[in-house]
Every structure is written in structure tokens, then in C-alpha cells.
N, C-alpha and C positions, 0 to 999 in steps of 0.2 A: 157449301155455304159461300155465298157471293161476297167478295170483298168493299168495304165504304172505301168509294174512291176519294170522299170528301169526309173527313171524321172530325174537322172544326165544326160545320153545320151541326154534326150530331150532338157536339157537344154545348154549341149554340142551343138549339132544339133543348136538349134535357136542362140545361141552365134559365132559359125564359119558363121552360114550364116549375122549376123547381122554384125558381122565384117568387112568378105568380102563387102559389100554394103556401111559401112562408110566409106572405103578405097578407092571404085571406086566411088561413088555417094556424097561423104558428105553423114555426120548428116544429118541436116537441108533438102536436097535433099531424104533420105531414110524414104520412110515410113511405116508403122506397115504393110501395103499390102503389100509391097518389099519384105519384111523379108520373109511373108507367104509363096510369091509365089518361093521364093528358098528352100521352105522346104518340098516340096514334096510331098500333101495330110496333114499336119499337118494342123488343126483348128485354127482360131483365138481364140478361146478358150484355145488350147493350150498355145499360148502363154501368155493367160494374166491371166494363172492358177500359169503360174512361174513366171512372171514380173507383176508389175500394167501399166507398163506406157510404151513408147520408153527411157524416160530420165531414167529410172531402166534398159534398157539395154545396154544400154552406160555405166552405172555404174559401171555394171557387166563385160563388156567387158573391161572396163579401169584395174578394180582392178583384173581379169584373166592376163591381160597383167604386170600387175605391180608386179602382183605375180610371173612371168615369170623371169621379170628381177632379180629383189633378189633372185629368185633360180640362175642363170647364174652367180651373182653378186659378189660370192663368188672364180670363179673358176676364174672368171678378176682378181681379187686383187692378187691370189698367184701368174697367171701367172707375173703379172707386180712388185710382190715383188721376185722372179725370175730374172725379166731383171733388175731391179735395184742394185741387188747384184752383177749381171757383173760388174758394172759401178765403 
């Protein structure tokens, strides 16, 4: 079995397509097959070589998201300290 020289991508990969799937299908609605079968030939093994569970990739896509916002989270506050100095 050939080794992922890159296993961020992978994990990139299964976290866009798990996303997508919570957004359209729910959580609770999306299951470990879903995720697979939008991933293109990627194994179930694949994914449970980067996550143990579904509930770790929720986790993972909560705290990717969260991570999102506090990078953005910075660039709101100067705009809004900005418009409040008009005032």
C-alpha cells in the first residue's frame, strides 16, 4: 500500500466534503458512507486513519470553522473601530 506523502490534503479533502454534507443533510442525517462516497476512491480506511469516529469530524470541522472566524475576527473589529470614530 503506497504511502500519502501529503495527509493534510487528505484531511482537507474529507473535511470539505464532510462539511458540505452537514450543511445539506445534517449531522445526525450524514453518515461515514456519505462522506466516502463524495470523496472520490478514498477508503474507509482513509478516513478513520485521520479521525476515530464521525463525532472527530465534526470536531475537526467545528474548530477549522472556528479557527476561520478569529482569523476574519480581527479585520471586523478595526473596521468597526473605523466607523465608530466617524461617530
Amino acid at each position: 500500500m503506497a504511502r500519502n506523502k501529503h495527509p493534510e490534503e487528505t484531511v482537507h479533502f474529507i473535511l470539505d466534503a464532510a462539511f458540505r454534507l452537514f450543511i445539506e443533510k445534517g449531522y445526525e442525517r450524514t453518515s461515514i458512507q456519505d462522506i466516502i462516497d463524495q470523496l472520490g476512491g478514498l477508503s474507509k480506511g482513509a478516513i478513520y486513519h485521520h479521525f476515530k469516529s464521525k463525532e472527530d469530524i465534526l470536531a475537526a470541522v467545528t474548530e477549522r470553522m472556528t479557527d476561520a472566524y478569529r482569523h476574519l475576527q480581527p479585520d471586523r473589529l478595526k473596521r468597526q473601530r473605523k466607523t465608530e470614530n466617524y461617530f
